[in-house]
C-alpha positions in Angstrom: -32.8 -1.0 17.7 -31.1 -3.2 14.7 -29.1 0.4 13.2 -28.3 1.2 16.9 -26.8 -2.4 17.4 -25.2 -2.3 13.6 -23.5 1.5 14.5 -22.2 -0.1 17.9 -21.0 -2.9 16.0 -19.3 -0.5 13.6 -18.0 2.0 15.6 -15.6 -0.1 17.3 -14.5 -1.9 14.4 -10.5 -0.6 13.5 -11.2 0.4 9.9 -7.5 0.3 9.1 -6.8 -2.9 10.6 -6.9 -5.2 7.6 -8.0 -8.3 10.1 -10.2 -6.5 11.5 -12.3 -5.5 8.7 -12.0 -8.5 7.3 -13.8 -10.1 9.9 -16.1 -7.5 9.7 -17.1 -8.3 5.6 -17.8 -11.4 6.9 -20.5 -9.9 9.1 -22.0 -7.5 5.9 -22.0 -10.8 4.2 -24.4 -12.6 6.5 -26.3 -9.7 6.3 -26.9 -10.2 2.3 -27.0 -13.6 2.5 -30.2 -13.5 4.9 -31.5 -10.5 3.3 -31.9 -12.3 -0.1 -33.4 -15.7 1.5 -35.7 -13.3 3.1 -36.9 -12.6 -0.2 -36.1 -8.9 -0.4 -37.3 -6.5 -3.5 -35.8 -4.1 -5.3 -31.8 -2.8 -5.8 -30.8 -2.5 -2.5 -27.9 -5.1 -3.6 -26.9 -3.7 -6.9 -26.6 -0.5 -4.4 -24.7 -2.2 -1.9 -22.5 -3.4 -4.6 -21.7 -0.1 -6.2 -20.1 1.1 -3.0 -18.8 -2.4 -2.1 -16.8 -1.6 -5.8 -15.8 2.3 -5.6 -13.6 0.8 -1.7 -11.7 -1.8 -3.9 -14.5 -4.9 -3.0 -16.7 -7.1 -5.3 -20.1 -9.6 -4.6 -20.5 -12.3 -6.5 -23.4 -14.1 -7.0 -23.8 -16.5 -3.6 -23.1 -13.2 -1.6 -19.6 -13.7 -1.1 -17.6 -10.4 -0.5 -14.1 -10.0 -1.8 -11.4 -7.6 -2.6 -10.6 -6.7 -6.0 -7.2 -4.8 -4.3 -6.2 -5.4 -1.3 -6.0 -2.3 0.9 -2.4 -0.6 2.6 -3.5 -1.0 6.3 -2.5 2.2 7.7 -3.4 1.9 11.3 0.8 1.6 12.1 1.1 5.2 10.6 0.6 7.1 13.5 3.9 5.9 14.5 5.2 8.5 12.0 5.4 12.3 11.0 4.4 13.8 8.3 2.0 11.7 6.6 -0.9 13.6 5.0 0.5 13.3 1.4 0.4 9.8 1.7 -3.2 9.2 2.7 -4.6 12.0 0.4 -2.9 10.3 -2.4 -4.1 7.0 -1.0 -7.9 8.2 -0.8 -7.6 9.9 -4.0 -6.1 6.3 -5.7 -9.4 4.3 -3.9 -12.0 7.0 -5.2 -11.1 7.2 -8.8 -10.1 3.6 -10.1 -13.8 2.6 -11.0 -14.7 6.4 -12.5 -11.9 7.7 -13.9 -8.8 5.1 -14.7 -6.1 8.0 -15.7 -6.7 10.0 -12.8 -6.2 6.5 -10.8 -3.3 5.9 -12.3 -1.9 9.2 -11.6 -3.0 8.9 -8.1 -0.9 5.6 -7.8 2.6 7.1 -9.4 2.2 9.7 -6.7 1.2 7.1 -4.4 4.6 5.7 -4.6 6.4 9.1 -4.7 4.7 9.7 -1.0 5.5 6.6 0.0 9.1 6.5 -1.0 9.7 10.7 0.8 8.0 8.9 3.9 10.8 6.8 4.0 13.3 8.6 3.2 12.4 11.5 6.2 12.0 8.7 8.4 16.0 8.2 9.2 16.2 11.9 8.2 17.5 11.3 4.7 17.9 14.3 3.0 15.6 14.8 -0.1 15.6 16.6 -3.1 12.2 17.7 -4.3 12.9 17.4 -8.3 14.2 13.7 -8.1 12.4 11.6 -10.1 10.1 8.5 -8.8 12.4 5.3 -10.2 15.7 7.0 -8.3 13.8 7.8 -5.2 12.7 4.1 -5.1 15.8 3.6 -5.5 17.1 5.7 -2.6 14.0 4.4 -0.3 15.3 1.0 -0.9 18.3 1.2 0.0 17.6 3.1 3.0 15.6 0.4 4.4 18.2 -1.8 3.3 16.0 -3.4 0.6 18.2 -3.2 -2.4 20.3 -6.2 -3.9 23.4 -4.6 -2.4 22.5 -4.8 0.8 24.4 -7.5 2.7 21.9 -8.8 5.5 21.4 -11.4 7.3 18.8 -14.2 7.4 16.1 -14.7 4.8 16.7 -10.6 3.8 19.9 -12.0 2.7 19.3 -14.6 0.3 18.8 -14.2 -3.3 15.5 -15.4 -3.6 14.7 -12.2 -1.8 16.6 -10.0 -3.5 14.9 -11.4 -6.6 11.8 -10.2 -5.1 13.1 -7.2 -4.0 14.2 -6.3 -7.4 11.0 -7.3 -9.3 8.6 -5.1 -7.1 11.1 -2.1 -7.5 10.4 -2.8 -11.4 6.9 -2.5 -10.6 7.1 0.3 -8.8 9.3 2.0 -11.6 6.8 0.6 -14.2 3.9 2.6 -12.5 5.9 5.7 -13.1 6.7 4.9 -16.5 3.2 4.5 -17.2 1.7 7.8 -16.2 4.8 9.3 -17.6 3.6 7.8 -20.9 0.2 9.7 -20.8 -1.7 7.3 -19.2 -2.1 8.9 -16.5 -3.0 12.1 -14.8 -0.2 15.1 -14.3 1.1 16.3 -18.2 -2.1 18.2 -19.1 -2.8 15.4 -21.8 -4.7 16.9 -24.9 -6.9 13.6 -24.9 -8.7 11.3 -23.0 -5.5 8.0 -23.2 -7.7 5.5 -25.7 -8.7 1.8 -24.7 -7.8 3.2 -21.3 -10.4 1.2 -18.6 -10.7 0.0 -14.9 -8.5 -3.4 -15.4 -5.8 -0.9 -16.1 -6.5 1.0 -13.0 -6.6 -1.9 -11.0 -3.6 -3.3 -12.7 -1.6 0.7 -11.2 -3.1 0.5 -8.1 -2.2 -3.0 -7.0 0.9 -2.8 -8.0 1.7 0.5 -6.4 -0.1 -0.7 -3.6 2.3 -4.0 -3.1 5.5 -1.8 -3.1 3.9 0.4 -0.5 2.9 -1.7 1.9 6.4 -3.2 1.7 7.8 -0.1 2.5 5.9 0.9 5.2 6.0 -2.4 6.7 9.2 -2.9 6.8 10.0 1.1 8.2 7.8 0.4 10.9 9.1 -3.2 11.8 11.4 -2.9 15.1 13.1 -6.0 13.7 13.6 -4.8 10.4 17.2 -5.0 9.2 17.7 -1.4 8.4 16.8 -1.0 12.2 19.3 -3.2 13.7 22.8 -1.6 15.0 25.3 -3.0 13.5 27.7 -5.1 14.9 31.9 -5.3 14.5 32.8 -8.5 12.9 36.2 -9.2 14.7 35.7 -7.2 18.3 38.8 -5.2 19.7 40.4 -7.5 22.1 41.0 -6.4 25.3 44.7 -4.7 26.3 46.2 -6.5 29.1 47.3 -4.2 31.8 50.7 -5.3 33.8 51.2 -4.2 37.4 54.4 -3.4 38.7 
């Protein structure tokens, strides 16, 4: 009765609706909380944990459940076309980061690459396949009118923004610059990248991850600038017509 009332519970829990499974961690957590005051033996929580870990999440010692990275909520992707690259990259970023930090952060340079053609087929920009990552951030920017010279109005507009704007395109660009160096899965490296571990992953797959959700948050936003018509500054007056 309890695993038919937990898979009800679970099966209509949204599982890419950030708010929604947060709310549901909070659930999993009274669940450990009253299975350890219950007095419960063996590893069942150093299990728990090690799955908890490989979907980007972390207990700590009072039961608490939190995320190491925060997901990219993709429940707003089925309002696009075209999207399978971007979750099998996504999937393949989540899988590897605790096992195997170069293939992680190979996963997140082509995250971004995904990302950015998303964007770009969107408004039916037209894309060229050998362009490299930092100009088709770049181009994915601007097309979404997130670049610097983008003139827009409201808080899009201001340069605190832009300054914000222009830092996570550096991160973005960074991530691809740090594969690039062998660091990361794709050049057929001849050894394993040394000192390479998981806070390195981490460290690729947030920051991919940030740009990301910018991107796709913003392409999906009705209000979004790049979505707004624009509008002549100094109307055509209207012609006066004399009657004879």
């Amino acid at each position: 009765m309890r695993r038919t009332t937990f898979e009800s519970y679970a099966t209509a829990v949204d599982w890419t609706d950030y708010s929604q499974v947060s709310r549901a961690l909070l659930v999993f957590e009274d669940f450990i909380r009253y299975y350890r005051q219950s007095g419960w033996e063996g590893n069942w929580l150093e299990e728990v944990s090690v799955k908890l870990e490989r979907d980007g999440l972390s207990v700590d010692g009072r039961g608490r459940i939190s995320w190491l990275r925060r997901p990219v909520t993709t429940g707003h992707l089925e309002k696009l076309t075209d999207t399978s690259s971007f979750l099998a990259e996504l999937e393949r970023v989540s899988r590897t980061i605790a096992d195997d930090p170069a293939a992680a952060i190979g996963s997140a340079k082509k995250l971004i690459e995904a990302t950015a053609k998303t964007v770009l087929r969107a408004p039916g920009v037209a894309i060229d396949e050998h362009t490299k990552v930092p100009a088709l951030v770049k181009q994915a920017q601007k097309a979404l009118h997130l670049d610097a010279s983008s003139v827009t109005p409201g808080p899009d507009g201001t340069d605190a923004v832009k300054k914000i704007l222009g830092g996570v395109a550096s991160i973005a660009v960074g991530m691809a610059e740090l594969r690039n160096r062998g660091y990361g899965t794709g050049h057929g490296q001849a050894s394993v990248p040394a000192n390479l571990g998981i806070r390195h992953a981490q460290l690729a797959a947030n920051a991919a991850i940030t740009w990301c959700q910018l991107m796709l948050d913003t392409l999906v936003n009705p209000a979004a600038p790049w979505k707004k018509s624009a509008v002549p500054a100094h109307p055509q007056a209207r012609t006066q017509t004399t009657v004879s």
